[in-house]
N, C-alpha and C positions, 0 to 999 in steps of 0.2 A: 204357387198356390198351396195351401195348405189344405192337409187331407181333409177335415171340415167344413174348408171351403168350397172343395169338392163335390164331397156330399149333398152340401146345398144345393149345390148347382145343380147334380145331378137331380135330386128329387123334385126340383122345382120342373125342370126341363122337361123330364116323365109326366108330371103332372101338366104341364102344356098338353102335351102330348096325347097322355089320355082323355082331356080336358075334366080334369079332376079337383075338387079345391083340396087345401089342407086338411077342412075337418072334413072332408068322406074321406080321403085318405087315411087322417088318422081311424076315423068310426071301423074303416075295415081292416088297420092294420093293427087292432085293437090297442091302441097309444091314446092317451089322453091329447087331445087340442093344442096345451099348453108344451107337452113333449114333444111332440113334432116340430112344433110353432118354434121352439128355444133350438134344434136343429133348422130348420131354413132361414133363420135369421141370425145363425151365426154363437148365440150364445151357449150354446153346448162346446165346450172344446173337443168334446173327446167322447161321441158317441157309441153306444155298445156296439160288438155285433149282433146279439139277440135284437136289437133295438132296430139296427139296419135290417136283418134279417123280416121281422115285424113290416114291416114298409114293404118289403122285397115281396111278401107275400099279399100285402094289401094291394099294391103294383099289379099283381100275378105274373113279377117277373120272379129269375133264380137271382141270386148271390152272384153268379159268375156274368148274368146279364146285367146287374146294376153295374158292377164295375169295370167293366170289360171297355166303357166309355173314354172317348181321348182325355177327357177329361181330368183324369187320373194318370194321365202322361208324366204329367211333371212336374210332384207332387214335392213339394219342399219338406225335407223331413229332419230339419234344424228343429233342434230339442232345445 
């Protein structure tokens, strides 16, 4: 899986979770709709960490709880 495959997954999953949609998500992670939306749907390749960070906080998780997930196990990092 690739690391913004990842991501995805992970954000979407959270957002199950908290039963959250993308745009209150983004509204509190202060990200526009469209910025978020282009990370869970795969077309960002290469999201910031301010960016994750951003979410991380709209979450009211830390940095080290978004990623700490299996998810990021086995994370292909062919360049």
């Amino acid at each position: 899986m690739t690391i913004s495959k990842a991501i995805s997954t992970r954000i979407i999953n959270i957002c199950k979770e908290k039963d959250i949609s993308i745009n209150k998500l983004a509204n509190s992670s202060f990200l526009t709709q469209s910025t978020l939306q282009s990370i869970v749907v795969g077309d960002s390749n290469n999201p910031k960490l301010l960016t994750i960070s951003r979410v991380c906080y709209g979450l009211e998780i830390t940095l080290e709880e978004f990623f700490s997930d299996d998810v990021f196990k086995d994370i292909d990092l062919n360049i």
